[in-house]
C-alpha positions in Angstrom: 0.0 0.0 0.0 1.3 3.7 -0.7 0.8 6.5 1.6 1.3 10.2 1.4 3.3 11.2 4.6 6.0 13.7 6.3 9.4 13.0 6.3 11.6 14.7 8.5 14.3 17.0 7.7 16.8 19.7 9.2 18.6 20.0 12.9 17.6 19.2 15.9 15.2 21.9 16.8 14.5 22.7 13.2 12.3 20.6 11.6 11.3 20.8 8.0 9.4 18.1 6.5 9.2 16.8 3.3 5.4 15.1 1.6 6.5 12.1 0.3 4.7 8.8 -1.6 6.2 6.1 -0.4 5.4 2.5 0.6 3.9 2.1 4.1 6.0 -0.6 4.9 9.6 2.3 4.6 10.7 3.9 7.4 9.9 7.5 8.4 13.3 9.4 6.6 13.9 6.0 4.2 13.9 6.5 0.5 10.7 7.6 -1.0 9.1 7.3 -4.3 8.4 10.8 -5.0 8.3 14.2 -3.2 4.9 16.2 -3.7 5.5 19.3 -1.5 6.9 20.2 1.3 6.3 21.9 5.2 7.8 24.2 7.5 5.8 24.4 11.0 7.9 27.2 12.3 6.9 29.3 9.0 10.3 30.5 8.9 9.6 31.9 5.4 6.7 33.2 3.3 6.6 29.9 1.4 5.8 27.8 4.4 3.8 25.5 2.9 4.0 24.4 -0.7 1.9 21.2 -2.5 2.2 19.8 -5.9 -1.6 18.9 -6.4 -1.4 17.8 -9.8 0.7 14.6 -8.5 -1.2 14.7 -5.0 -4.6 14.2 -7.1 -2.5 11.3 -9.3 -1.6 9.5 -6.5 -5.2 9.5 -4.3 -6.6 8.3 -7.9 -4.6 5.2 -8.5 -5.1 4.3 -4.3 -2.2 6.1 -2.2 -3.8 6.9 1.1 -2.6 10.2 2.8 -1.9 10.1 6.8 -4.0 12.9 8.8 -1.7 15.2 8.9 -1.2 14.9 5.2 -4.8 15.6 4.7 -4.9 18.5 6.9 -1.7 20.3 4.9 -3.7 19.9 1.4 -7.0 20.7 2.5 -5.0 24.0 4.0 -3.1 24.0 0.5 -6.1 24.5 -2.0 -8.0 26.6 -0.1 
C-alpha cells in the first residue's frame, strides 16, 4: 500500500518536513518514491507551505492513502 506522509528534515530543533509517496512498509526518513511538497511548521519563510496537487490528485486516484496530517496540509493547501 502507498501513503502520502511527512518525512523529516533539518537539525535538531529545526524541523522541515518533506510530503512524500512512499510504501507504508519504509521507514519515516527511508527512500521515497516521489516528493509532492513540502512543510515548515515554524513558517520561517513566506513559502511555508508548498503542495504539488497535480501529483497529490494522481496518487489518491490510482489508491495512495494520505496520513491525517497529510490531509490536513492539502485541505489548508487548496483553499
Amino acid at each position: 500500500m502507498t501513503k502520502i506522509r511527512l518525512a523529516r528534515f533539518g537539525s535538531k530543533g529545526n524541523p522541515h518536513y518533506r510530503i512524500v509517496v512512499v510504501d507504508s512498509r519504509a521507514k519515516r526518513d527511508g527512500g521515497y518514491i516521489e516528493r509532492v511538497g513540502y512543510y515548515d511548521p515554524r513558517k520561517t519563510t513566506k513559502d511555508w507551505l508548498k503542495v504539488d496537487m497535480e501529483r497529490v490528485n494522481y496518487w489518491l486516484g490510482v489508491g495512495a492513502q494520505p496520513t491525517d496530517t497529510v490531509k490536513k496540509l492539502i485541505k489548508q493547501a487548496s483553499a
